[in-house]
C-alpha positions as CSV (number, residue, x, y, z in Angstrom):
1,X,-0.9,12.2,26.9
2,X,-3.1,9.0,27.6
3,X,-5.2,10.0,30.1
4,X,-5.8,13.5,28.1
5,X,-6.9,11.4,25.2
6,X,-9.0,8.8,27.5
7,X,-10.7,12.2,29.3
8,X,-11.6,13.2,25.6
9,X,-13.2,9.6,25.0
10,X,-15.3,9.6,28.2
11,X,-17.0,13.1,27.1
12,X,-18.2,10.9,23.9
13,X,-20.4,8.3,23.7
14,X,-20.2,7.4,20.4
15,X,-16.7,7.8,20.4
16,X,-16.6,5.3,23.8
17,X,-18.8,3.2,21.3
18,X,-16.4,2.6,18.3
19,X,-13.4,2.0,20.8
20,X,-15.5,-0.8,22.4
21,X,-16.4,-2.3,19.6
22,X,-12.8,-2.6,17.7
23,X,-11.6,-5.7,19.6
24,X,-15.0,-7.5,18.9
25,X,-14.7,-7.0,15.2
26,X,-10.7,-8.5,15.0
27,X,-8.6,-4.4,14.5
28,X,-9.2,-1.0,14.2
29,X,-9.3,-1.2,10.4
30,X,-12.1,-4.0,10.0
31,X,-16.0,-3.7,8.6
32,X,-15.1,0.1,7.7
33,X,-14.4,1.8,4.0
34,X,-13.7,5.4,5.1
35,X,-14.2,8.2,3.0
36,X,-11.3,8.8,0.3
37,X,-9.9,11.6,2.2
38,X,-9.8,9.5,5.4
39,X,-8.3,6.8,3.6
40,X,-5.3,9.0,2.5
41,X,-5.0,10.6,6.0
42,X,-4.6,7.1,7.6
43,X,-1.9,5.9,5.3
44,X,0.1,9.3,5.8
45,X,0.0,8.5,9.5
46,X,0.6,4.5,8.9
47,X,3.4,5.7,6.7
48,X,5.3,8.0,9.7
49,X,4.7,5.1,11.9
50,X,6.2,2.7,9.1
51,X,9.2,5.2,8.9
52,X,10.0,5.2,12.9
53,X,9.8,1.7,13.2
54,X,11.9,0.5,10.6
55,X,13.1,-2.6,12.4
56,X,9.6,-3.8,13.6
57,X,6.2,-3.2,11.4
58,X,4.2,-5.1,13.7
59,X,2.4,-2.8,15.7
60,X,2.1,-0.3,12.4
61,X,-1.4,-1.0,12.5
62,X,-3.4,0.4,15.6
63,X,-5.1,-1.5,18.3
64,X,-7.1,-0.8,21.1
65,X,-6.8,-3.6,22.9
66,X,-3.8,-2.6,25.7
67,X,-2.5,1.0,25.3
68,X,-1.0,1.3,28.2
69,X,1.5,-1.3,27.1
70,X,1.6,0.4,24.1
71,X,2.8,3.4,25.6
72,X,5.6,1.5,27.5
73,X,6.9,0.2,24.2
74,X,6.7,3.5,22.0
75,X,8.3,6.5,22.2
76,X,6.2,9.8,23.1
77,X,6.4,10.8,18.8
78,X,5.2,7.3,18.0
79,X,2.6,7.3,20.7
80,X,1.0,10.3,20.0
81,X,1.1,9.0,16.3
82,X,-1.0,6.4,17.5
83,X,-3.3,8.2,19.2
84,X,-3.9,10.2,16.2
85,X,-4.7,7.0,13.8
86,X,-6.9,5.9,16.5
87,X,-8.8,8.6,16.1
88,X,-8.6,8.8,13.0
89,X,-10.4,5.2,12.4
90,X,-12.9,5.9,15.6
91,X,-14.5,9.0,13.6
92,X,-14.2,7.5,10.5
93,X,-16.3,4.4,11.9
94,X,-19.1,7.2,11.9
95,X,-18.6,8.4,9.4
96,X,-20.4,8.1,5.8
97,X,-18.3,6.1,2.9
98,X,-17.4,8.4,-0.2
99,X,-19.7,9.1,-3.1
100,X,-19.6,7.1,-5.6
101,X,-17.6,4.6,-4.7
102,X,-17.8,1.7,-7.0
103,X,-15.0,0.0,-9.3
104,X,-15.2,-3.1,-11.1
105,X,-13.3,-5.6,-10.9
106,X,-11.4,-4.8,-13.8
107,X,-10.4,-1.1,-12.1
108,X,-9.3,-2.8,-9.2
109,X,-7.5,-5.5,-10.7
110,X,-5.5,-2.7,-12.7
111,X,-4.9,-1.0,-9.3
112,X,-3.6,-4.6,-8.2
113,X,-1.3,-4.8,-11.3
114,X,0.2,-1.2,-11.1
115,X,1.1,-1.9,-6.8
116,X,2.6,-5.0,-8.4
117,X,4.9,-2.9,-10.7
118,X,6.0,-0.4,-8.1
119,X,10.0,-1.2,-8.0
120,X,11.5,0.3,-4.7
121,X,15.5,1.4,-4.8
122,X,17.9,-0.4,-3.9
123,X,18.5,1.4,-0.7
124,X,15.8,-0.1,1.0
125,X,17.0,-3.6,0.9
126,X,18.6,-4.8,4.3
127,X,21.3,-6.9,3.2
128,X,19.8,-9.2,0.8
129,X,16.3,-8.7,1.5
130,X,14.0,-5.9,1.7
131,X,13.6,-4.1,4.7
132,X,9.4,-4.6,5.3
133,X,8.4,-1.2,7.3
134,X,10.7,1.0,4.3
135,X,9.0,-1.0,1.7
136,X,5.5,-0.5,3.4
137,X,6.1,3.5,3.9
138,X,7.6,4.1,-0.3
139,X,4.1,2.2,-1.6
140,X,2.5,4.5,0.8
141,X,4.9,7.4,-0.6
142,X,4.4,6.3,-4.3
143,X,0.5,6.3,-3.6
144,X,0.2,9.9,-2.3
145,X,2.2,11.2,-5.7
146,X,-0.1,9.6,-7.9
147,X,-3.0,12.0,-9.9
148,X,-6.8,11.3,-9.1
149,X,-8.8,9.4,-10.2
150,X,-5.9,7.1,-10.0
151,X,-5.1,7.9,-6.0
152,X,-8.7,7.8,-5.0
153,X,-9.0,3.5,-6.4
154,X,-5.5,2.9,-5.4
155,X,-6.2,3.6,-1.9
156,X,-9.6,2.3,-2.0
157,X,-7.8,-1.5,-2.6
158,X,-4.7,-0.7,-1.2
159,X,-6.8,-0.4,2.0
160,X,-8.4,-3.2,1.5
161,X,-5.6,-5.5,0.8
162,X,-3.4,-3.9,4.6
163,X,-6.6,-5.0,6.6
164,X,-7.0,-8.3,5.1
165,X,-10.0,-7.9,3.1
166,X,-10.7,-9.3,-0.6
167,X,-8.5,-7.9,-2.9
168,X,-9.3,-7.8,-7.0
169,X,-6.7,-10.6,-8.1
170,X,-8.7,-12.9,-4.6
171,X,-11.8,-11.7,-6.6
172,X,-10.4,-13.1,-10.2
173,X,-8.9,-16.1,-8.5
174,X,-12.2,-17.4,-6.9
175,X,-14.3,-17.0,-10.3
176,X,-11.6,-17.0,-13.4
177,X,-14.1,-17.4,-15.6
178,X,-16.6,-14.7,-15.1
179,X,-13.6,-12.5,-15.1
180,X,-12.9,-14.3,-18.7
181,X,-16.6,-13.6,-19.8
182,X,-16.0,-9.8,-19.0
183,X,-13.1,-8.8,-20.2
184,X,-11.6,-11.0,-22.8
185,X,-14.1,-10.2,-25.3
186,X,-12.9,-8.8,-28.9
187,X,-15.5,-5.9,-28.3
188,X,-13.2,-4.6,-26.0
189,X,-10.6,-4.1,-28.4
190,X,-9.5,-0.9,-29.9
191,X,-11.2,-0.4,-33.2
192,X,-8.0,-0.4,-35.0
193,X,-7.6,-4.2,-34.3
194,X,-11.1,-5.4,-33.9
195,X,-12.4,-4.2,-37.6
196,X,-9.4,-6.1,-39.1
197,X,-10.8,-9.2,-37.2
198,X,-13.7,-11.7,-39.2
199,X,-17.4,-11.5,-38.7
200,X,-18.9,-13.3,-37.0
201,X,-19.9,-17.0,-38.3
202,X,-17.3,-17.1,-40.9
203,X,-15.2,-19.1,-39.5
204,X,-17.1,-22.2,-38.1
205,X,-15.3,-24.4,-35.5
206,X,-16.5,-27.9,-33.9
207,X,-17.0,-26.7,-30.2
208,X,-18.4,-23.8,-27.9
209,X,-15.4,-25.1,-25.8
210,X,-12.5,-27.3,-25.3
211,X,-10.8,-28.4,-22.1
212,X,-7.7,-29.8,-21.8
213,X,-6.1,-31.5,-18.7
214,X,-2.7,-31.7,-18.1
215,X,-0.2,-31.5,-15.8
216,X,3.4,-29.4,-15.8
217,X,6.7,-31.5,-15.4
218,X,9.7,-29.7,-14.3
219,X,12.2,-32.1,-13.1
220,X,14.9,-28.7,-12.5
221,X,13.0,-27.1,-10.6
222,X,10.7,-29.3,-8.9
223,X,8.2,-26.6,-7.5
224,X,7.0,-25.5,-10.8
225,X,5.5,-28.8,-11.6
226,X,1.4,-28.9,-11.3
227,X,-1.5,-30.0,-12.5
228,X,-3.3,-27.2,-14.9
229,X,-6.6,-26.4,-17.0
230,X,-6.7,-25.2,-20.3
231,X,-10.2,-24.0,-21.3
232,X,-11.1,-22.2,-24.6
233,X,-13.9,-20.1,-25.4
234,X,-15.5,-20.0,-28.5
235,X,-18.1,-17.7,-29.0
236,X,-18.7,-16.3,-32.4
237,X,-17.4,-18.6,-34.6
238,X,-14.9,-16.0,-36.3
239,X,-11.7,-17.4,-35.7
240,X,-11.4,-15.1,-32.1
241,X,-11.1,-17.5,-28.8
242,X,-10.6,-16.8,-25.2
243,X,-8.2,-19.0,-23.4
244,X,-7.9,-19.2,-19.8
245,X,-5.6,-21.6,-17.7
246,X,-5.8,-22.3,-14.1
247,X,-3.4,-24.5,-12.0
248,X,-4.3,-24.8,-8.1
249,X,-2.2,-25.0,-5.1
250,X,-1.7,-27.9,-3.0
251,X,-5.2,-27.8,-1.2
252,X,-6.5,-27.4,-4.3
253,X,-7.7,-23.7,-4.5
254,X,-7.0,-22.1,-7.7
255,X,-3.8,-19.7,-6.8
256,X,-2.6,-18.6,-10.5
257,X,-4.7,-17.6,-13.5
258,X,-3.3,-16.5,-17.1
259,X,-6.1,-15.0,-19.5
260,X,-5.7,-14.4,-23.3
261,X,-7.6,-13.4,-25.8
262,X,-6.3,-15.0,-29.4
263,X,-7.3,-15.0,-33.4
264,X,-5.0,-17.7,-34.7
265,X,-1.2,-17.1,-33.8
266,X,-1.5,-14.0,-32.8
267,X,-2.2,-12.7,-29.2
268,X,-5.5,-9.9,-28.7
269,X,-5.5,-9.6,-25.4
270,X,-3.5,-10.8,-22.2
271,X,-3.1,-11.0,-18.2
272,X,-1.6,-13.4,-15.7
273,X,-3.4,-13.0,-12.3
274,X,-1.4,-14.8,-8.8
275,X,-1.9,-14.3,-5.5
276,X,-1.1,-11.5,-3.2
277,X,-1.2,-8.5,-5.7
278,X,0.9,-10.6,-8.1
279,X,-0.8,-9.2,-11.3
280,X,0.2,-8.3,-14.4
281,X,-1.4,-5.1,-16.6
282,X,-4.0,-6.0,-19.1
283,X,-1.9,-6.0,-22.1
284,X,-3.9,-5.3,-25.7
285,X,-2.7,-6.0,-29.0
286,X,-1.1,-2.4,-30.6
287,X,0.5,-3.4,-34.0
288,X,-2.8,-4.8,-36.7
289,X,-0.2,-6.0,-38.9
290,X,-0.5,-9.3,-36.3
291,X,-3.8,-9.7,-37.5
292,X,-2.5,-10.1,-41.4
293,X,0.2,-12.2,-40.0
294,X,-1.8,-14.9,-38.4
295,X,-4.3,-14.9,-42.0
296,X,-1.3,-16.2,-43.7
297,X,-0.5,-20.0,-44.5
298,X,1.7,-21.7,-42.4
299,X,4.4,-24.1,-44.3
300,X,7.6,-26.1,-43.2
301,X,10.7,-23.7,-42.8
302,X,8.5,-20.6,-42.3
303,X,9.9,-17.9,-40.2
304,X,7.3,-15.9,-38.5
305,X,7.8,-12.7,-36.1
306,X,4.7,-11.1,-34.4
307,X,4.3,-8.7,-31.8
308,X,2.7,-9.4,-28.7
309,X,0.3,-7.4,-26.6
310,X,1.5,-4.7,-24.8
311,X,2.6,-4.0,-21.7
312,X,3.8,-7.4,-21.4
313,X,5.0,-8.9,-18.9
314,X,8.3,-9.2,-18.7
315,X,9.0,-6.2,-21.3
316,X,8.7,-8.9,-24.2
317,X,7.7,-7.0,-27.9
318,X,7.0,-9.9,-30.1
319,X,7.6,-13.7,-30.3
320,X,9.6,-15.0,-33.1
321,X,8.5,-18.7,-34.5
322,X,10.1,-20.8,-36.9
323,X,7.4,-23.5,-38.4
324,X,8.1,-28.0,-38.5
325,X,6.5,-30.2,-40.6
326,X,2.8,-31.4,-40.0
327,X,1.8,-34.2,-38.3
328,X,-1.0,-36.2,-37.1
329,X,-3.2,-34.2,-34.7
330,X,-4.1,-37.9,-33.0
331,X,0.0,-38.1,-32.3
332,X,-0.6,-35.6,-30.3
333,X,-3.5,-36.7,-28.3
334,X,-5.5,-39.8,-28.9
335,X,-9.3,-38.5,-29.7
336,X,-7.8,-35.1,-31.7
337,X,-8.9,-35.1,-35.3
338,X,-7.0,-33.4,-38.5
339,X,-3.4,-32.0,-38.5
340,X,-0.8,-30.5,-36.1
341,X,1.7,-28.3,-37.3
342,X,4.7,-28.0,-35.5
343,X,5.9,-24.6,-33.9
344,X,8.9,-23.6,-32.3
345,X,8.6,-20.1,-30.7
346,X,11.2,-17.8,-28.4
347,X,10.4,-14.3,-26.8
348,X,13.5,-11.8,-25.5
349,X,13.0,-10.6,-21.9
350,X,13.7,-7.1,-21.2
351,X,16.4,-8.7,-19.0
352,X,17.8,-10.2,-22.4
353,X,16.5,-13.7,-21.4
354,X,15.1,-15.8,-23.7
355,X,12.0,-18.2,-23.6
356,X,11.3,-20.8,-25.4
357,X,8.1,-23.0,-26.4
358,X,8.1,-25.5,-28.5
359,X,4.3,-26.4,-29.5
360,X,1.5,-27.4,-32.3
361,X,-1.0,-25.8,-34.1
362,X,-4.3,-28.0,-34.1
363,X,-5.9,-27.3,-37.3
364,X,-9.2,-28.4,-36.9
365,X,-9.4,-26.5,-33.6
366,X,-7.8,-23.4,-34.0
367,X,-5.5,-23.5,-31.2
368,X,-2.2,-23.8,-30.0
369,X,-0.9,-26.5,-27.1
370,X,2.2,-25.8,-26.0
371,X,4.6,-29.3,-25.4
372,X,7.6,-28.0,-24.0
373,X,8.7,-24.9,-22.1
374,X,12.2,-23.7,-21.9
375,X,13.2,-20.6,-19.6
376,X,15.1,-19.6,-16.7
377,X,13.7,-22.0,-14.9
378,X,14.4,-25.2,-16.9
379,X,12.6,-27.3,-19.2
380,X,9.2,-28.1,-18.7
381,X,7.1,-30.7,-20.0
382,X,3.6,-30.7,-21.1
383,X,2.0,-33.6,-20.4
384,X,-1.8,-33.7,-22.1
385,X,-4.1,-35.5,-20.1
386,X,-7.6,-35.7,-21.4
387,X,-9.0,-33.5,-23.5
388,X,-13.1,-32.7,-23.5
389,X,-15.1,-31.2,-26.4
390,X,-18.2,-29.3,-25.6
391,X,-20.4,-29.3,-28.9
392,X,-22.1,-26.2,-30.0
């Protein structure tokens, strides 16, 4: 079978070429975006190779570099499988890249979000955990039943992501803010929620944005503690802000992102963006009755109930807030000016969990900080560090 397949290589040139060249470029799969129907061929043949080697996915990918140990380690089916990708990847290394393929970031993140949301049975799991090369073989499965367009970008960054390139939610993660700028913009909304919403102008606040600095304390669970950035946008003056907050890792590279789009209480637009595909859908605001909700007056002993955007999450449909007595906004944070009204707010999990934030609404700023955060999880302090004003 190998020298059958080497006798077909030394006929080729080209095809000599590409094989050559794989171990100077670090795989078989790197520098190349093959066609969408050469994308979908190598994951069917990724996906039998996943499905014989249950108990070992690390040779699922193909190399060039030693096939004649290869062959000692395989058996004739998985060789020849092999082969096959092989030369699958050397052609497509000539070949051209498919028509029109370009997708925003957006598309892509979306693509990110639904991989994220794939839930494989039960019957995968070995033991406790799940079994790697079955898991790897149903995304590949669940991929190939999807309609197109849908199959054609899910490929494009599933690709991507098995080889190690820059996925969407990297994308996001390394500039959270021009992902901000694009997409969490009321003029993306539905105009069944965006023409209840104020023109722009009418509703005047002191800043283009405010950035607060603060830090998570979780003394249950320890790892969820971290420093964090809360910026928001305002940038019509009509009551609509942007709100993105970032919290880095330990070497300081921004690893988790959560992005909403807000007019008072209620929520327009939302998305939490991790590492590693862990995305959530971009969920938009359905019910416009939250719109009239979050125009009404807020006093002690009100009971409010809103719904959320949708999908969220973790299946949650609206947020339920009962509303304290007002306070000092500077009791809240030295430099702060005007009141702060006191909420305390709980969303049901699909799961029937409940979370629970207890937090102020800054009057003079139109926002909301958050002070305390109860879930499954713990309690977690919010501890408000400085907080930075940029004028208009």
């Amino acid at each position: 079978m190998l020298v059958h397949w080497l006798a077909k290589i030394a006929q080729d040139p080209e095809y000599r070429a590409n094989l050559v060249a794989i171990p100077e470029r670090g795989g078989a799969f790197a520098n190349i975006m093959p066609s969408p129907e050469g994308r979908l061929a190598m994951l069917r043949l990724m996906k039998e190779r996943a499905n014989a080697s249950r108990n070992d996915c690390k040779n699922v990918q193909p190399s060039g570099n030693d096939l004649g140990a290869i062959a000692k380690t395989l058996s004739p089916k998985e060789f020849r499988n092999t082969l096959d990708l092989i030369d699958l990847v050397l052609r497509q290394r000539s070949a051209q890249p498919g028509e029109g393929e370009r997708y925003t970031v957006a598309e892509l993140l979306d693509v990110d979000a639904r991989l994220n949301a794939m839930e494989p049975p039960k019957s995968l799991a070995n033991g406790s955990e799940l079994n790697s090369c079955a898991l790897f073989a149903f995304s590949i499965e669940t991929i190939e039943t999807l309609p197109e367009p849908e199959r054609q970008r899910t490929t494009y960054e599933f690709y991507r992501f098995i080889i190690g390139g820059k996925s969407a939610s990297d994308s996001v993660l390394g500039d959270p803010v021009a992902y901000l700028d694009d997409v969490f913009d009321e003029r993306r909304l539905p105009d069944s929620i965006r023409r209840h919403l104020p023109p722009d102008g009418s509703r005047p606040l002191p800043y283009s944005r405010l950035i607060v600095d603060g830090e998570w304390v979780n003394k249950t669970t320890p790892a969820d503690s971290a420093p964090y950035t809360d910026t928001y946008v305002n940038r019509r003056n009509n009551g609509v802000l942007a709100e993105l907050i970032t919290s880095p890792n330990s070497s300081g590279k921004t690893n988790w992102s959560n992005f909403t789009l807000t007019y008072g209480i209620a929520e327009l637009l939302s998305q939490t963006v991790e590492s590693n595909l862990n995305v959530s859908r971009l969920a938009t605001l359905k019910d416009d009755k939250a719109i009239a909700i979050a125009n009404e007056p807020m006093f002690n002993g009100m009971h409010i109930e809103i719904s959320v955007p949708q999908p969220s999450r973790k299946g949650q449909l609206s947020r339920r807030c009962e509303i304290g007595k007002t306070v000092s906004a500077s009791t809240i944070f030295g430099t702060l000016t005007g009141e702060a009204v006191e909420l305390d707010c709980s969303r049901v999990r699909k799961n029937g969990t409940t979370s629970r934030v207890r937090a102020v609404w800054l009057t003079d700023y139109g926002i909301e900080l958050a002070r305390t955060i109860d879930d499954e999880d713990g309690r977690t302090d919010v501890i408000i560090k400085n907080v930075t004003i940029v004028k208009p």
